[in-house]
C-alpha positions, 0 to 999 in steps of 0.5 A, a space after each residue: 500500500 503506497 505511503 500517503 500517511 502525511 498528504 493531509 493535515 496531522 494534528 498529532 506527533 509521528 507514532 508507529 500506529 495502525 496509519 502508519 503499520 500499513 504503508 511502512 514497507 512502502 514508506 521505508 523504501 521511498 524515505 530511507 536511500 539505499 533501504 533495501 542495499 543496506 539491508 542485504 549488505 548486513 544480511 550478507 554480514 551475518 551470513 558470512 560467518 557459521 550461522 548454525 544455531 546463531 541467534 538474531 534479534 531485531 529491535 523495532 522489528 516492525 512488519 519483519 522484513 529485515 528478518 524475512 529476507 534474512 530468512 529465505 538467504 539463510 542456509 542453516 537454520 538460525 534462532 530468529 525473534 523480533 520486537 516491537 512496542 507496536 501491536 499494530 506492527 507485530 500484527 502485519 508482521 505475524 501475518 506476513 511471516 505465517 504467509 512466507 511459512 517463517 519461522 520468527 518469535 515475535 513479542 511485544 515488549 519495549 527495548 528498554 526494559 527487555 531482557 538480552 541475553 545469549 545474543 549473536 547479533 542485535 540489529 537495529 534499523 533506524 530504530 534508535 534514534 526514536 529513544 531519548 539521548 539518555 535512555 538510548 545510552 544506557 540501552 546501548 550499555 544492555 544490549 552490549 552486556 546480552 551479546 555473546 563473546 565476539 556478538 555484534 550489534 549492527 544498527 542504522 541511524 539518521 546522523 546529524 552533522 556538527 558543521 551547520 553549514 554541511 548538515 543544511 545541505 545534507 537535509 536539502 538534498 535528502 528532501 530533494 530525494 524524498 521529491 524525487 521518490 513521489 513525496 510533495 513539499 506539503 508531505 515532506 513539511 508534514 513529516 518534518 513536524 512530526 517527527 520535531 522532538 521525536 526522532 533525535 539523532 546523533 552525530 556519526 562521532 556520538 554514535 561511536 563514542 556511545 558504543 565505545 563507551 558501553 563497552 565494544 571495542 571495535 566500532 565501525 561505518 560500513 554505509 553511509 549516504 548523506 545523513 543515513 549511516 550504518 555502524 557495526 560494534 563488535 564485542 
């Protein structure tokens, strides 16, 4: 279903609602640049190693998407489970893995009081950056601490940039994508609102030194477009 969530005045901030769980896939892949590229790029990343009996949790697993492509390239079976603190998501996401005949755990429950232990790998897709800087924190901290010896902890975020001048052009030609993947100017600006105090990003360096400092010692970039990067901390 096509994206028109913000073609008509919003009187409330953005939330993960039943409104927006029916057109997410579509608002992923004509929001987020280089969605789909990314996701195959992480996918190959956690393929590359054994995978027999490797766990895989999603945070803000949303319609499962990232887990069901994961699913059909995985050659030996892997322990898959995705989150969510939207029931509206968890339902299209049950839907679609009981129609592709998956096998994921989904539960709903909220990333900052979940319980991670035993993980593999953790990721997380543009799902951070909606946690309050603090809380994101201490977050990052439990993730680290549930992750087995040599886990990872693969996540995408939306960055800002500590020279104003760059970060104006990034968002420029950002909004210029969004035009050019069908979006108007009054879509964009409606978006723009809702997301005003609700999507907070970091800056590439902060992203970094918050996994440094919960503990990983290796951090690295591994995409980035603009102001869209995808960072890989390893244990």
């Amino acid at each position: 279903m096509k994206d028109t969530v913000f073609s008509s005045k919003i009187e409330k901030k953005f939330e993960f609602d039943e409104a927006v769980a029916s057109v997410f896939d579509d608002m992923l892949s004509r929001s987020v640049p280089f969605y789909d590229e990314v996701q195959k790029l992480i996918i190959s990343l956690i393929l590359a190693e054994r995978t027999a009996g490797k766990s895989v949790l999603d945070l803000g697993v949303s319609t499962a998407k990232f887990l069901l492509d994961l699913h059909s390239r995985a050659d030996e079976p892997i322990h898959l489970k995705g989150i969510d603190n939207s029931q509206a998501m968890l339902d299209r996401a049950e839907h679609k893995c009981q129609a592709f005949g998956a096998k994921i755990e989904l539960e709903l429950a909220d990333m900052l009081t979940y319980k991670y232990e035993n993980q593999d790998v953790i990721v997380s897709n543009y799902t951070l950056q909606f946690i309050r800087p603090m809380q994101r924190i201490e977050l990052v901290k439990r993730i680290y601490k549930g992750l087995n010896q040599e886990g990872v902890f693969i996540f995408s975020e939306k960055v800002v940039f500590d020279e104003k001048k760059l970060d104006k052009e990034m968002i420029d030609i950002y909004y210029t994508y969004k035009k050019q993947q069908g979006y108007s100017d009054f879509e964009i600006a409606q978006k723009r609102e809702a997301l005003e105090n609700v999507l907070i990003p970091f800056t590439i360096k902060e992203n970094i030194q918050m996994c440094k400092d919960a503990g990983f010692g290796s951090v690295e970039t591994i995409f980035q477009w603009a102001n869209f990067v995808t960072f890989i901390a390893k244990r």
